[in-house]
C-alpha positions as CSV (number, residue, x, y, z in Angstrom):
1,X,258.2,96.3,-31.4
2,X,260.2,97.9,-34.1
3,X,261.4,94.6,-35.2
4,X,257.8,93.1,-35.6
5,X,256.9,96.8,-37.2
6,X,259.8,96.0,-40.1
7,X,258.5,92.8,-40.5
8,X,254.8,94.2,-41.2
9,X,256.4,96.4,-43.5
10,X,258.0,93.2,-45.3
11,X,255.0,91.6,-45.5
12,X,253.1,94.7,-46.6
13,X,255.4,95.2,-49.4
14,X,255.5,91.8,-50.3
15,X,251.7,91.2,-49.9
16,X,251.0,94.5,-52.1
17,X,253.4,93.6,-54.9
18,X,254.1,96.9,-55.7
19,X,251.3,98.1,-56.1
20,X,250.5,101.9,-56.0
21,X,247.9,103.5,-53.9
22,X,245.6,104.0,-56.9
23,X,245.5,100.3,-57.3
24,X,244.9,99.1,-54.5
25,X,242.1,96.2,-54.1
26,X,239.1,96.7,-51.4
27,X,240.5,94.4,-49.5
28,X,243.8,95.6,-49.2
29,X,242.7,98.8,-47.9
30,X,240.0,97.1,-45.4
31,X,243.5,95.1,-44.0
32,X,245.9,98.5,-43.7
33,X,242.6,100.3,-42.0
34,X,242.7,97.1,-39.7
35,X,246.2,97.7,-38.9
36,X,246.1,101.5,-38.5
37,X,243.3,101.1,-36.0
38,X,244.9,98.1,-34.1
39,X,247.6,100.4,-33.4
40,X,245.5,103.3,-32.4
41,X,243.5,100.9,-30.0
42,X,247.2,99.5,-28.6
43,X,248.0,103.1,-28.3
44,X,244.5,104.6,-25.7
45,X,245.1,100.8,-24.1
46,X,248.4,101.1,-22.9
47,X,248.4,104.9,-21.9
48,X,245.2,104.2,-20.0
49,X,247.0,101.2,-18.6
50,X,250.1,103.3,-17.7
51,X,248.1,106.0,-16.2
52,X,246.3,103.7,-13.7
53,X,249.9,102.3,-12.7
54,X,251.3,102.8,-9.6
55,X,254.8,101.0,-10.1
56,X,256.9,103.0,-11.9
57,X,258.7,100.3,-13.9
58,X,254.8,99.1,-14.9
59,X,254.5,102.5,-15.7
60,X,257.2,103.3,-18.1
61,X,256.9,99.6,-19.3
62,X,253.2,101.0,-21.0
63,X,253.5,104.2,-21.5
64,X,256.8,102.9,-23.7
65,X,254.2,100.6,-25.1
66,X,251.6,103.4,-26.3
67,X,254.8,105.1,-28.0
68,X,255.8,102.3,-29.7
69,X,252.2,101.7,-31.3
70,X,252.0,105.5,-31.8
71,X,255.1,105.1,-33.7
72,X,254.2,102.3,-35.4
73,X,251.1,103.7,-36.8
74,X,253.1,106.9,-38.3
75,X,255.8,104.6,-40.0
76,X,252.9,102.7,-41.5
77,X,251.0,105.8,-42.8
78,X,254.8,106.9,-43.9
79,X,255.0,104.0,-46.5
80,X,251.7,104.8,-48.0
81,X,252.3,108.1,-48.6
């Protein structure tokens, strides 16, 4: 997942342009409040999923996932800053 996350960062950057915070367009912000929340839904799935597991290696396989998303978000929410 951190691959795919550097590659959303790519695109991010390339998509933006650039472009500071302050500028911005309405849509751009709807799309990074898309991704932020696709993460943060990824994130209450998979620990939910992991939590109902009894397998241990199904277990750790989600609750690695729910990290990964959590950690995804945070880097995301890092670039804007």
């Amino acid at each position: 997942m951190i691959v795919q996350t550097l590659i959303l960062l790519r695109t991010i950057i390339y998509f933006l342009g650039g472009k500071n915070m302050a500028n911005l367009s309405e849509l751009d912000l709807q799309n990074l409040r898309h991704l932020m929340g696709g993460y943060d839904v990824t994130h209450c799935k998979m620990k939910e999923y992991a939590e109902c597991a009894s397998d241990t290696k199904v277990k750790q396989f989600f609750e690695k996932g729910a990290q990964s998303a959590m950690q995804n978000k945070q880097q995301l929410m890092e670039f804007l800053q």
